[in-house]
N, C-alpha and C positions, 0 to 999 in steps of 0.2 A: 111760071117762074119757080115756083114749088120744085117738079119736075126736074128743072134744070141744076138748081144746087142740091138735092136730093140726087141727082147725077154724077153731079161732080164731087159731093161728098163723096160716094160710092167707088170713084173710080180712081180718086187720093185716097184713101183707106187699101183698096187691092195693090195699089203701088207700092204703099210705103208696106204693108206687107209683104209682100215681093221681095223688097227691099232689104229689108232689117227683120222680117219674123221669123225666119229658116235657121237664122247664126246663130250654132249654138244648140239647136233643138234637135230632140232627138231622131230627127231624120236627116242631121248634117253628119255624114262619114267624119269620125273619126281616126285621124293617121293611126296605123298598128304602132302595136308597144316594139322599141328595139330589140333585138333577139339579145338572149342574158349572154354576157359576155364568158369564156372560158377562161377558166385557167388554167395556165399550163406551170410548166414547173422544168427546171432543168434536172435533168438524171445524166449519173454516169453509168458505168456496169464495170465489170471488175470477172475474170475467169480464172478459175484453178484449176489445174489437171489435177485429180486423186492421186493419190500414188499408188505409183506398178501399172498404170493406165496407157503408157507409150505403149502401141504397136507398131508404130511406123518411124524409127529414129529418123529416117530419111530428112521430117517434115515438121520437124518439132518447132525451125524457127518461123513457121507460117504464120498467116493471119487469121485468127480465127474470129468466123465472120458470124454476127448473131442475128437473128430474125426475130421479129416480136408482129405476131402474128394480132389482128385484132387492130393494128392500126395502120390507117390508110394516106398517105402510101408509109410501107415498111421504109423507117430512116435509114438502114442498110449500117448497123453501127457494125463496128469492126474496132476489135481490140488489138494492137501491134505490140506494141512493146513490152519483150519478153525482158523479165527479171531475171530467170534461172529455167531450167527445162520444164519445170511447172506449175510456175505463176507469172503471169503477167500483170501489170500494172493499169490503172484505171483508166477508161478511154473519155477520150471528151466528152463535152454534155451535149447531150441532146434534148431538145424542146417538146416535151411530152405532155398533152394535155389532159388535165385529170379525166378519169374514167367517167363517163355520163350515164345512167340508168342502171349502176353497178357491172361494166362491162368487164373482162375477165381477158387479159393479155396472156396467151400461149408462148411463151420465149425459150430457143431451141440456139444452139450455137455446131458452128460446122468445124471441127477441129480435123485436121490432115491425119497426125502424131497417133489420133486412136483408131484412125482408119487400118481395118484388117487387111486388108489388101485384095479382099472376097466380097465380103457384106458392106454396100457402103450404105447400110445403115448403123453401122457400127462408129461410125466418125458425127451423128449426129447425137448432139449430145446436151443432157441439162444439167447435170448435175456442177456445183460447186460456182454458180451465182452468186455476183451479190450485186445490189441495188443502191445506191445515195444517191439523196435528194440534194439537193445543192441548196434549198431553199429552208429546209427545216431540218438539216444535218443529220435525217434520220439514214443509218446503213442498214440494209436489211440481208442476210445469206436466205438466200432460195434454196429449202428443204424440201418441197413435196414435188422429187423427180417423180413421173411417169410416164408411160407409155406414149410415143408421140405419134398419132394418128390423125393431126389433122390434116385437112387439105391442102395446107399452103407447105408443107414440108416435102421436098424435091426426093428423100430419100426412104420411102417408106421399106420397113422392114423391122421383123422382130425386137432389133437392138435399137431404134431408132426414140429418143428420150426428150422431155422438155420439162418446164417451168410454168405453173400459170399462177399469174399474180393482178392484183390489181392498186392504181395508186389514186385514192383515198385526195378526197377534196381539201381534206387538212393536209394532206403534204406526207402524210403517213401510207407505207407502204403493207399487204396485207398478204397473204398466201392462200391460195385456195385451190 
């Protein structure tokens, strides 16, 4: 008799073990944490021809098409609407999300107007940028033109120039 409830004790105890001792403990998997959310932020862009920078009257009322190299996939933004022969007016916004591990945006714009008609790296071009946040009304003009050698640029060559910037979790844009 001993035996028997000495049994049946033992094998009520392993069940309700079973049962209710695992929930909870640190051998029950816990679901992963949600991945952190991004933020993104709407940007316009805005391009100025320099002046005296026309080589190609032909092409002046084209579209000049910008590349922002570093984000996947390139939104393909394109600035239209010419003011006067060398400014045009801001382009819509695009949904950009802030930079993650301090990444570094290369942005290069294809203007016709500067193309020589020889070097068509001469038509890719950075300089006279500007940047606005839509979300924290900061405009920023992109100053540090250099050399444009990276990979994603169709037209390498001597003349061939960009932009690199990054946009800042506050909403603030930065130049680098």
């Amino acid at each position: 008799m001993k035996k028997r409830v000495f049994l049946s004790a033992f094998i009520s105890l392993a069940f309700l073990l079973g049962l209710f001792g695992c929930q909870g403990s640190p051998t029950t998997p816990n679901p992963p944490p949600p991945p952190p959310q991004k933020t993104h932020f709407q940007v316009q862009f805005r391009y100025t021809r320099p002046a005296g920078s026309i080589l190609n009257p032909d092409r002046i009322d084209t579209t000049v098409g910008i590349s922002i190299c570093g984000l996947s996939p390139d939104p393909g933004i394109g600035v239209y609407e010419l003011i006067d022969d060398y400014n045009f007016n801001w382009s819509g916004y695009y949904d950009i999300p802030e930079n993650e591990n301090d990444a570094i945006y290369s942005m290069y714009g294809i203007d016709g107007a500067r193309y020589d008609g020889v070097d068509d790296s001469t038509g890719v071009v950075g300089e006279m940028f500007f940047v606005r946040v839509k979300e924290t009304g900061v405009e920023t003009q992109l100053t540090n033109v250099q050399p444009n050698n990276t990979a994603c640029n169709p037209h390498q060559g001597p003349n061939a120039k960009m932009v690199q910037w990054r946009l800042n979790k506050d909403g603030s844009v930065s130049q680098y």
